[in-house]
LUMZA-280300 format. One record per residue (C-alpha): z, x negated, y; residue number from 1. Coordinates in steps of 0.25 Angstrom, whole numbers, always signed. Example, Ala and Ser with C-alpha at 12.3 -4.5 7.8 and 13.67 -1.06 7.14 Angstrom:
<recs>
      c3      c1      c2   pado
     +31     -49     -18      1
     +29     -55      -4      2
</recs>
This chain:
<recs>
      c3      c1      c2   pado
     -75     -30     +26      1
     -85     -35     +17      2
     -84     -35      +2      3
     -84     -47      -9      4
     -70     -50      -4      5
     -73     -52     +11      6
     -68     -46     +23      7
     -70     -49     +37      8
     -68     -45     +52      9
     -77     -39     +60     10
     -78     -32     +74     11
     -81     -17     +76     12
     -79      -7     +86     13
     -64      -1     +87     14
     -65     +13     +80     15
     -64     +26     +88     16
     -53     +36     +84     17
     -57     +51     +82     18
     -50     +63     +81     19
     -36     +62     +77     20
     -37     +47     +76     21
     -32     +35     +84     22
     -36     +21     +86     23
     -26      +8     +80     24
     -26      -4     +85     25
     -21     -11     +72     26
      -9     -19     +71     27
     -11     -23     +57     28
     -16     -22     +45     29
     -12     -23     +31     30
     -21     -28     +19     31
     -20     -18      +8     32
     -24     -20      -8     33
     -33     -10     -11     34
     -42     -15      +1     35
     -45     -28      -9     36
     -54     -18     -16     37
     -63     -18      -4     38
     -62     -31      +1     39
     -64     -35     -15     40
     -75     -26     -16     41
     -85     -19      -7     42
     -79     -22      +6     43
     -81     -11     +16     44
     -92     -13     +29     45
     -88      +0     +37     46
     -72      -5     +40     47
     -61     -10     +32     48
     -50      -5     +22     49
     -38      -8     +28     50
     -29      +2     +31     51
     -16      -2     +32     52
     -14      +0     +47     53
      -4      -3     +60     54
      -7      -1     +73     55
      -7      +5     +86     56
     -13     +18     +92     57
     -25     +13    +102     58
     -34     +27    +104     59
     -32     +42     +99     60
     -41     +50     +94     61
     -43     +66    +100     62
     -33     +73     +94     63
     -22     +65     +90     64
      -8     +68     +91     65
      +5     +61     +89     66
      +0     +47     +91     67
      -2     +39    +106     68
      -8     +26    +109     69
      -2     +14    +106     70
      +7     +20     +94     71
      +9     +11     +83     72
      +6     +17     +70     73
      +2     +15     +56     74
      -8     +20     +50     75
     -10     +28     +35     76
     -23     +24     +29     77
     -23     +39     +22     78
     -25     +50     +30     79
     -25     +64     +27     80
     -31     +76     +33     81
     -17     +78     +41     82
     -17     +94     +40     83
     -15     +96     +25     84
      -1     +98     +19     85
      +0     +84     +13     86
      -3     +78     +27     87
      +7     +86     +35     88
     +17     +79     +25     89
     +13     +66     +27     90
      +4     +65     +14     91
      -9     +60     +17     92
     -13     +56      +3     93
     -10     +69      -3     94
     -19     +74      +7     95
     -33     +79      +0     96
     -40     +73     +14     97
     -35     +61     +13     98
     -44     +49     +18     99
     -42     +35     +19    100
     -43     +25     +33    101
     -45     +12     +32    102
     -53      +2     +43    103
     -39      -4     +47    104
     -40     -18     +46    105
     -44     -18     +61    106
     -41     -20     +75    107
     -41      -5     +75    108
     -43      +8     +68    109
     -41     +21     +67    110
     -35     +32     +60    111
     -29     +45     +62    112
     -18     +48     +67    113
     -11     +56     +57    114
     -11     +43     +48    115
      -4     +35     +58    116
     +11     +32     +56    117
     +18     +28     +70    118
     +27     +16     +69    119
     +39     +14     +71    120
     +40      +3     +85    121
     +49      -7     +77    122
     +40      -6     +64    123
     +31     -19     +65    124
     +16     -18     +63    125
     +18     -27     +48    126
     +26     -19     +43    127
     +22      -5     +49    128
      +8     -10     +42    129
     +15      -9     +27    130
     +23      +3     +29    131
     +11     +12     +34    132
      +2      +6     +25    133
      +1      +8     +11    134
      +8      -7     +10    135
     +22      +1      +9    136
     +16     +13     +11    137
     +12     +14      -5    138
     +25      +7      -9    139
     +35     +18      -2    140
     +27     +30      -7    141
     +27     +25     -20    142
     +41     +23     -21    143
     +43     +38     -16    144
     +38     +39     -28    145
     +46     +34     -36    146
     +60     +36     -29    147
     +68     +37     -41    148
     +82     +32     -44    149
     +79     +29     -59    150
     +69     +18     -55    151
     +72      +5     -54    152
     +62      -5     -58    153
     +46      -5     -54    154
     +37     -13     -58    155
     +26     -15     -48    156
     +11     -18     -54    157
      +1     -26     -43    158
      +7     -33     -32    159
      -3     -32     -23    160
      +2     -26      -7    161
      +7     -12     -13    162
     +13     -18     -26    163
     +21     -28     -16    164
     +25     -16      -7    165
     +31      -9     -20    166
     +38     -21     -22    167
     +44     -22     -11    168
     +46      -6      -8    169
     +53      -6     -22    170
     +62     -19     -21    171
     +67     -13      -8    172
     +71      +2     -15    173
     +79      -9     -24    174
     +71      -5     -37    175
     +68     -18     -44    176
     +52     -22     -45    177
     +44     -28     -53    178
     +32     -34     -48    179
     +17     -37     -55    180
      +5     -43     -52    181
      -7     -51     -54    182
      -6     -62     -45    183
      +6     -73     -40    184
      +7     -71     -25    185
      +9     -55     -27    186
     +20     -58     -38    187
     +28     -68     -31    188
     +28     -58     -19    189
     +34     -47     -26    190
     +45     -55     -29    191
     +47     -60     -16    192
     +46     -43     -11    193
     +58     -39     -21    194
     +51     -38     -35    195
     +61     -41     -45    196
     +51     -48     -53    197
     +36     -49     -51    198
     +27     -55     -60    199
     +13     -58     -65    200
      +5     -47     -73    201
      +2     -52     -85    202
      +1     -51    -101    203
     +16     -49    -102    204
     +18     -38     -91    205
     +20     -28     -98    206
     +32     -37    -105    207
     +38     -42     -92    208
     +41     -27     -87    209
     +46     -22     -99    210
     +56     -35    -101    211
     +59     -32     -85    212
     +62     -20     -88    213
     +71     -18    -101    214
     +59     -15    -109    215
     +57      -1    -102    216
     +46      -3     -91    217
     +50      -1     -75    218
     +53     +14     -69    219
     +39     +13     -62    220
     +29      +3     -61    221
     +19      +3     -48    222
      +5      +1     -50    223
      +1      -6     -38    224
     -14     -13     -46    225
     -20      -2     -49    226
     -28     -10     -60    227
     -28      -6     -74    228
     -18     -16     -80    229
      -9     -13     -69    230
      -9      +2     -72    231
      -9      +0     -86    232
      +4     -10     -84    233
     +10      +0     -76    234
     +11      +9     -86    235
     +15      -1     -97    236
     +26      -6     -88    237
     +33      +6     -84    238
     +45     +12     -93    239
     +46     +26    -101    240
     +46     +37     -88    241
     +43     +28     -78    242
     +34     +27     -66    243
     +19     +22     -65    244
     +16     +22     -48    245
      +0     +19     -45    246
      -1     +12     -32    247
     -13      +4     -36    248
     -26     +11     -35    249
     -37     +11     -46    250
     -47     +24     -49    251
     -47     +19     -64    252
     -44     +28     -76    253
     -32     +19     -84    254
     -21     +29     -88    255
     -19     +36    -101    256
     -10     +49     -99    257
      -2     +46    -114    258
      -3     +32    -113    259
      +3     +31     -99    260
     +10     +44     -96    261
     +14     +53    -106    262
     +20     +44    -117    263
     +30     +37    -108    264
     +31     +47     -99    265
     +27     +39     -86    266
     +26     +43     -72    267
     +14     +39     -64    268
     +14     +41     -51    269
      +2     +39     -40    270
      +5     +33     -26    271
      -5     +31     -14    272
      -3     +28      +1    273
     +10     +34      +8    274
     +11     +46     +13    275
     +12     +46     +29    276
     +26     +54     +30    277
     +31     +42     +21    278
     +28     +31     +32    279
     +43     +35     +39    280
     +50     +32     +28    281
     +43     +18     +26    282
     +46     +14     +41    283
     +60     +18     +37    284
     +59     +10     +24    285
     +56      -2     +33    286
     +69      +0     +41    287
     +77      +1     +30    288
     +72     -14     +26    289
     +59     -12     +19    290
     +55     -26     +23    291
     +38     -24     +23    292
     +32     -34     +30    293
     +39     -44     +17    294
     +25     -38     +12    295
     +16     -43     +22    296
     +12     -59     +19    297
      +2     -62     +27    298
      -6     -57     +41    299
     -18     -59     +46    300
     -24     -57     +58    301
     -36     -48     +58    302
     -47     -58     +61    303
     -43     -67     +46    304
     -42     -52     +38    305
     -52     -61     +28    306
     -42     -71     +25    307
     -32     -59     +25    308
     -42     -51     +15    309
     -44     -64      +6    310
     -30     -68      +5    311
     -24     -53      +2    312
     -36     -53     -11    313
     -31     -65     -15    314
     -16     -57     -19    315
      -9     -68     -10    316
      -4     -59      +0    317
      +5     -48      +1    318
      +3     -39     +12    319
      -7     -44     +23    320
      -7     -39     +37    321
     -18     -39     +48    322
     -17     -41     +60    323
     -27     -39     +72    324
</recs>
């Protein structure tokens, strides 16, 4: 991919697993927001960022164990070392060897096989895409987070393809959601995955969650933007005791401890990835009647991933799939 908003498909010799690896030949695909910084900015020349993953096992690398060809699996883009404590439990991002794979917008690519989840035979490649990626990946862990039974109204901040994966996550633990964003494709697909109410950000936010809310502010609100005003309204937006769930990325210094924390007592809570030993309890999740693929709008094969690209920076997507 280059930069200046651009991507494009190339050819380029299959990779070669190494030790403890294997080979995928990619079933899909998902497009994921925080590859728009890329795509956006830089680009990338060596690869690409993807690295939301499905496919099947083609080649094993010497020494691995517990995987055959022609399993289907899913694939974690974090990876830890696998002998730690953390990683023993299924923890790879509390691992202090964590590393990140990516290069999976591809016919195929590799990865090791301790961050391969097998799948399930009736699980479809769409939705086993979402549920091992951090598509409902990020949603499940964060409401593990937040698995009390005195919460009962959330306010989702940014609507982008994990703010749309709270939505729905939430509206299906029957809590009631409110859904927030910048743009009118994102805001109308809210409603139409169980938001409650979902409306445009603007000067009367602030105004509009309070009034929604008796005047007291929602038991957690999840910071899906990661920008300043988001955060900022975040905190603005939640009651007395409540919760404050960082989903959004952003290396910026914005919080005040007295101004955010200590006077009203908030909570805030940080959530990244999933954790591998979770990826069970999503597929069970699914069978229960957690309806994923209501997230996916569009598909493309691989060959248009620029039209694909192009129309996912626009907003006007929820989530897309490739597709080789």
């Amino acid at each position: 991919m280059t930069g200046n908003a651009n991507s494009c498909v190339i050819d380029a010799a299959p990779p070669e697993p190494k030790s403890d690896e294997v080979l995928i030949e990619t079933a899909r695909s998902a497009i994921c927001g925080s590859e728009m910084k890329t795509y956006r900015g830089p680009g990338r020349a060596d690869g690409n960022v993807g690295h939301e993953a499905v496919g099947r096992v083609i080649a094993l690398g010497e020494g691995v164990a517990g995987l055959q060809i022609g399993d289907r699996i899913g694939a974690s883009a974090v990876v830890g070392c696998g002998g730690c404590g953390e990683c023993k439990s299924g923890r790879y991002t509390w691992c202090r060897s964590t590393a990140s794979r990516s290069n999976m917008h591809a016919e195929q690519f590799v990865i090791p096989a301790r961050a391969c989840s097998p799948l399930p035979d009736d699980l479809p490649w769409d939705e086993a895409a979402l549920l091992t990626g951090d598509g409902m990946g990020v949603p499940w862990h964060t409401a593990k987070k937040i698995d009390r039974a005195d919460i009962e109204t959330i306010v989702v901040m940014g609507l982008g393809p994990i703010g749309l994966g709270n939505v729905l996550m939430q509206a299906h633990l029957g809590r009631r959601v409110i859904g927030v964003d910048i743009i009118d494709y994102r805001v109308d697909f809210a409603t139409r995955l169980g938001a409650d109410v979902s409306f445009k950000a603007n000067d009367s936010l602030i105004e509009r969650i309070l009034d929604l809310t008796g005047g007291e502010g929602a038991d957690v609100v999840i910071d899906c933007a990661g920008q300043r005003g988001s955060v900022e309204n975040s905190f603005r937006a939640v009651r007395r005791g409540g919760i404050v769930v960082f989903n959004g990325e952003s290396m910026e210094e914005m919080l005040a401890p007295s101004r955010d924390f200590n006077r009203r007592e908030i909570w805030a809570v940080g959530c990244w990835y999933y954790f591998m030993s979770e990826v069970p309890e999503m597929f069970a999740l699914w069978r229960e009647g957690l309806d994923v693929a209501r997230m996916i709008t569009h598909r493309f094969p691989l060959a248009d991933a620029p039209e694909a690209f192009a129309l996912f920076a626009k907003g006007q997507t929820g989530k897309v799939l490739l597709r080789p």
